[in-house]
C-alpha positions as CSV (number, residue, x, y, z in Angstrom):
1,X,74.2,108.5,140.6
2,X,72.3,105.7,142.3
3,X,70.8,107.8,145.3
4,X,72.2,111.0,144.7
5,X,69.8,113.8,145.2
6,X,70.0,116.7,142.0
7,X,68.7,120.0,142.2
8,X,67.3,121.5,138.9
9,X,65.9,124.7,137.9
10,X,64.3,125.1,134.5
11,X,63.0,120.9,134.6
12,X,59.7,121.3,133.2
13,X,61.0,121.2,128.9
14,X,63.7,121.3,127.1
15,X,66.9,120.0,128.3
16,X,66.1,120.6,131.8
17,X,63.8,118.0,131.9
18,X,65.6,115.7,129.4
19,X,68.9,116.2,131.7
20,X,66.3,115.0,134.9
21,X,65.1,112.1,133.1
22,X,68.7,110.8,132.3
23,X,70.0,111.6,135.5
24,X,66.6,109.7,137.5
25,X,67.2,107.0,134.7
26,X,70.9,106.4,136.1
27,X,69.5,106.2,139.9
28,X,69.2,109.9,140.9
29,X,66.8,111.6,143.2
30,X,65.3,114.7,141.0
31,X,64.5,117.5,142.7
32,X,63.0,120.5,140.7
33,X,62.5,124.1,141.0
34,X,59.6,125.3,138.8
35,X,57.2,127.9,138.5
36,X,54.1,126.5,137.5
37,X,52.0,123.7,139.4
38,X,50.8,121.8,136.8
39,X,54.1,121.5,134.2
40,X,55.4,120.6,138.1
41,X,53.3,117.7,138.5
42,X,53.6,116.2,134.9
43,X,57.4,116.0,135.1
44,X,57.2,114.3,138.5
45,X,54.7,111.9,137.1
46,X,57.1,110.7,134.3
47,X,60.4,110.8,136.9
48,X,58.5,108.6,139.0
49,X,57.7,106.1,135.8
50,X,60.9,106.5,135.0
51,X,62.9,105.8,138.6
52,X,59.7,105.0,141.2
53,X,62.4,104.0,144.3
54,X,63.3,108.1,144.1
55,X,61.6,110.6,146.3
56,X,61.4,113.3,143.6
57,X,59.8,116.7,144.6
58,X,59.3,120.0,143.3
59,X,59.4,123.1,144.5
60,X,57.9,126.3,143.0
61,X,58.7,129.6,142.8
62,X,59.4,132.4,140.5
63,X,62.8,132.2,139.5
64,X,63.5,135.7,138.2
65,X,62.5,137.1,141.5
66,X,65.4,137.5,144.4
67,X,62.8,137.3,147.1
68,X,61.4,134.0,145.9
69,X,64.6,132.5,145.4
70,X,65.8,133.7,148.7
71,X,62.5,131.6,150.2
72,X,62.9,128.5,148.0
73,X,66.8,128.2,148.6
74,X,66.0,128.2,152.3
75,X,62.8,125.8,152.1
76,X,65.3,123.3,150.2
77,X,68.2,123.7,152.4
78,X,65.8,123.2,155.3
79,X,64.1,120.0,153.8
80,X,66.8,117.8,151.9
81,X,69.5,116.5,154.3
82,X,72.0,116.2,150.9
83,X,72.5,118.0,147.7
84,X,75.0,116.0,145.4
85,X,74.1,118.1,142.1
86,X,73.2,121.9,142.0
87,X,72.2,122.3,138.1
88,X,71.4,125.9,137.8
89,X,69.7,125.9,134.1
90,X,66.4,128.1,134.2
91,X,66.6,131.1,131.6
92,X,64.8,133.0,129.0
93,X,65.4,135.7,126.3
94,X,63.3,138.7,125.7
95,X,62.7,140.9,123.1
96,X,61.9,144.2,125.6
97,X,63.0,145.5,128.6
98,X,61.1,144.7,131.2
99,X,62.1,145.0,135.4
100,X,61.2,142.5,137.7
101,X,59.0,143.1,141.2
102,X,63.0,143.6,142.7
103,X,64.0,146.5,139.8
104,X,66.4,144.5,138.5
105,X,65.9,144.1,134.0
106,X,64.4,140.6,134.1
107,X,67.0,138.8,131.7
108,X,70.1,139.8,134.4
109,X,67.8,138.6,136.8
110,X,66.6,134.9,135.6
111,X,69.5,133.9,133.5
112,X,72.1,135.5,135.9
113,X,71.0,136.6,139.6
114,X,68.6,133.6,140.1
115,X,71.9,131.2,139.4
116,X,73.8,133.6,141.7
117,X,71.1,133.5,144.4
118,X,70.0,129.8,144.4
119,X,73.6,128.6,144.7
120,X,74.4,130.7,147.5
121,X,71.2,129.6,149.6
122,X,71.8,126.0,149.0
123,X,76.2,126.1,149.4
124,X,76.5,124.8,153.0
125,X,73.8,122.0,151.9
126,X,76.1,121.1,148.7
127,X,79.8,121.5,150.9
128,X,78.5,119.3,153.1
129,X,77.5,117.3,150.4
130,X,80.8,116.9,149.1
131,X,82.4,114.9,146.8
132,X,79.5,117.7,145.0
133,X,78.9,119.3,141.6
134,X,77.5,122.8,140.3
135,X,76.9,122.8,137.0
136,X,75.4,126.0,135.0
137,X,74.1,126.2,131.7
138,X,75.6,128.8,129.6
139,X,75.8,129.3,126.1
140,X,78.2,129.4,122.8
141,X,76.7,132.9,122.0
142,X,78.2,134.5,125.0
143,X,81.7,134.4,122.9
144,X,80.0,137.6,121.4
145,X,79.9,139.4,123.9
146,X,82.0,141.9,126.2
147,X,80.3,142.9,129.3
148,X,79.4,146.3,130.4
149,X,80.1,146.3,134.4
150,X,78.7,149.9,134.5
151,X,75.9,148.4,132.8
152,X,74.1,145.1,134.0
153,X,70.6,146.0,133.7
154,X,71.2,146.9,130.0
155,X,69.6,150.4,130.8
156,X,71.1,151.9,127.8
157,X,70.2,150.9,124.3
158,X,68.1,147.3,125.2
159,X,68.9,144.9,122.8
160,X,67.4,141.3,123.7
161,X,70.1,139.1,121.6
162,X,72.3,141.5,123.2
163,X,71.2,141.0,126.6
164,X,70.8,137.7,126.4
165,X,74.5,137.1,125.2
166,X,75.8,139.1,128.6
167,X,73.7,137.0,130.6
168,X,75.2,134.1,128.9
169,X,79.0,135.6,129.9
170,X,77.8,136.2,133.1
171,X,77.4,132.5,133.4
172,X,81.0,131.9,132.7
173,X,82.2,134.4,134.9
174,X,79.8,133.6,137.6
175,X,81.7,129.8,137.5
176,X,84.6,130.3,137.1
177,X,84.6,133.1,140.0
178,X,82.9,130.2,142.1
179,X,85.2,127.5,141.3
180,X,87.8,129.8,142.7
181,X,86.1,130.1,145.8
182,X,85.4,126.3,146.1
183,X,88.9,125.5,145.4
184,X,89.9,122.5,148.1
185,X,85.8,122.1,149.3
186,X,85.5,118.8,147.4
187,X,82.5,120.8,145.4
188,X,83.4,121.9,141.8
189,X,81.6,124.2,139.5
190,X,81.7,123.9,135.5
191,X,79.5,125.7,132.5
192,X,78.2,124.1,129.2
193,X,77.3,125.1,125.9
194,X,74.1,122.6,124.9
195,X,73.9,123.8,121.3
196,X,71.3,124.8,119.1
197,X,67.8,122.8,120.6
198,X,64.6,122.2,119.6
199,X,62.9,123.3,122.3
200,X,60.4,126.1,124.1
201,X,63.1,128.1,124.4
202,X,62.5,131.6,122.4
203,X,58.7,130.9,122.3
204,X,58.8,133.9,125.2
205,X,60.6,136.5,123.1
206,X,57.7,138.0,121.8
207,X,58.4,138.6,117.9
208,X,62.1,139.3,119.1
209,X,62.9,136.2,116.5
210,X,61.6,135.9,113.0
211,X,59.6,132.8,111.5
212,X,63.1,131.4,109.9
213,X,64.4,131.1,113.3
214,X,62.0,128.8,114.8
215,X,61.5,126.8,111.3
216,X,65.7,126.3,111.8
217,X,65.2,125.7,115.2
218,X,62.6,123.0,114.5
219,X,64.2,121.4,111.8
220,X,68.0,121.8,112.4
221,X,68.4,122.2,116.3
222,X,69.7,119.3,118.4
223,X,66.7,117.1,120.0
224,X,66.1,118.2,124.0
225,X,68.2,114.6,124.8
226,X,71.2,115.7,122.6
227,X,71.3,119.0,124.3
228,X,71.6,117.7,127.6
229,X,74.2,115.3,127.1
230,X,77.0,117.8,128.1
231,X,74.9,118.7,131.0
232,X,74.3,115.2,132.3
233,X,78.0,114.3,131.9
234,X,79.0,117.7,134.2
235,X,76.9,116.0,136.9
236,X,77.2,112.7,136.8
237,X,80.8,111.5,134.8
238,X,83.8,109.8,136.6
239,X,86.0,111.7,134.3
240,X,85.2,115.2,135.1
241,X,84.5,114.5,138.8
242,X,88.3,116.8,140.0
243,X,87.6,119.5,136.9
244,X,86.2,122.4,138.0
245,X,86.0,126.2,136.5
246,X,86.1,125.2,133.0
247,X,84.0,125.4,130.1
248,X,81.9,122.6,128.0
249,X,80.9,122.0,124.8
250,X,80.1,118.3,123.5
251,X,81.3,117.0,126.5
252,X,84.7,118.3,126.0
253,X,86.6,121.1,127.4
254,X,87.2,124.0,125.6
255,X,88.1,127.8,125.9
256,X,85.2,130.1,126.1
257,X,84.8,133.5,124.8
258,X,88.0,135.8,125.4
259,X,86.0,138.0,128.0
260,X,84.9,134.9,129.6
261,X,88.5,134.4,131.2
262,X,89.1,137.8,133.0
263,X,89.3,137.4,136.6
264,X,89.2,140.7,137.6
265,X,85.6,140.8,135.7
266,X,84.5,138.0,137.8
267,X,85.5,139.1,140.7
268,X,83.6,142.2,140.1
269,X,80.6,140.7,138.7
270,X,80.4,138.8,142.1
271,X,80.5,141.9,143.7
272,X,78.2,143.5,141.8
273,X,75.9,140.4,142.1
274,X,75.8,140.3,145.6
275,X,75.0,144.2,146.4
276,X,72.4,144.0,144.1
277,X,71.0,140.8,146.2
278,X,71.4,141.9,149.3
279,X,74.0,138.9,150.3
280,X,77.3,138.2,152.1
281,X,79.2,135.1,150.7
């Protein structure tokens, strides 16, 4: 990774920021994408301790909103002549329904449309980057879900676990319909499962979890650095460097969730994706 440059959305806690410590610890240039200033700044400070020869940088923006992301996808392409690792991580669950400033029921948009936008505005940066990696974080829970295509902003009957699991598929299919795309670029494109962590995560679902979770959570989840590990071998492993589409869980390759493998869902959700953001592939 020595003088590779990584993008990474959702660096500020959790694994995010445990995946950009490892990564700047094995010689990478961290870049971030974040929304607030100050979190920004404190993560910087402790990748520069951490690897001081690196240029890291953040840039800010509000990840759930298409706009934004649009703007900060073109002010990185713009500004960062290489982009070895595209980790698209950022997401949140919520316990109401809530629409974004673009319409769009704001656990679609920042676990799914901000993954789907970002990587488009930054693909001819990572292609010509190539040998390159994608790499999206996903979760085990989407194996319980089956995904409504008539339905993507969850308009009838919001459920925020249940949202949160489509989101989660929508990862899958979101790779695996890219990999397809990328096939014979040099740039491949994998998911991950990091487990159960001990992290922020949840602390914005107001109420939508009970006291037992978070005391679970707290006491049984996996440490921020043991959540990342899958996510720091996707992007920076010898052995996975020609593997691309698949899904990850403890840095093995496994079969996700049986809606998770239909093409013709992918291909749709792509569609769907990019009418709703305004964009051409």
């Amino acid at each position: 990774m020595l003088g590779k440059t990584c993008i990474i959305t959702g660096a500020t806690s959790g694994i995010g920021q445990a995946a950009a410590f490892a990564l700047a610890g094995k010689g990478a240039r961290i870049v971030i994408v974040a929304r607030d200033r100050r979190r920004a700044d404190v993560t910087l400070d402790k990748l520069r301790a951490i690897n001081p020869n690196a240029a890291h940088r953040a840039y800010l923006a509000d990840l759930s909103g298409i706009s934004e992301m649009k703007r900060v996808a073109a002010e990185i392409s713009a500004s960062e002549p290489r982009i070895d690792v595209l980790i698209n991580n950022a997401g949140a669950l919520f316990s109401y329904r809530k629409t974004t400033a673009d319409g769009f029921e704001r656990t679609f948009a920042l676990n799914h449309l901000a993954y789907f936008v970002l990587t488009h505005g930054l693909i001819e940066r990572v292609r010509a980057s190539a040998p390159a990696r994608i790499v999206n974080t996903s979760s085990g829970i989407h194996k319980r879900a089956r995904l409504d295509l008539d339905d993507l902003q969850c308009s009838r009957g919001y459920d925020g676990v249940t949202a949160y699991e489509r989101s989660k598929l929508c990862n899958v299919l979101f790779t695996r319909e890219l990999a397809r795309r990328l096939t014979g670029t040099g740039v491949t494109a994998n998911s991950f499962h990091p487990g159960l962590v001990a992290s922020r995560f949840g602390n914005r679902s107001n109420g939508l979890f009970t006291p037992l979770f978070f005391v679970i959570k707290t006491v049984f989840g996996l440490s921020a650095e043991a959540g990342a590990r899958t996510l720091v071998y996707l992007a920076s492993s010898p052995e996975v460097g020609s593997v691309s589409g698949k899904y990850f869980e403890n840095c093995t390759e496994v079969l996700p969730g049986r809606w998770a493998e239909d093409d013709e869902a992918a291909a749709r959700l792509w569609r769907e994706s990019a009418g709703m953001t305004d964009i051409d592939w």
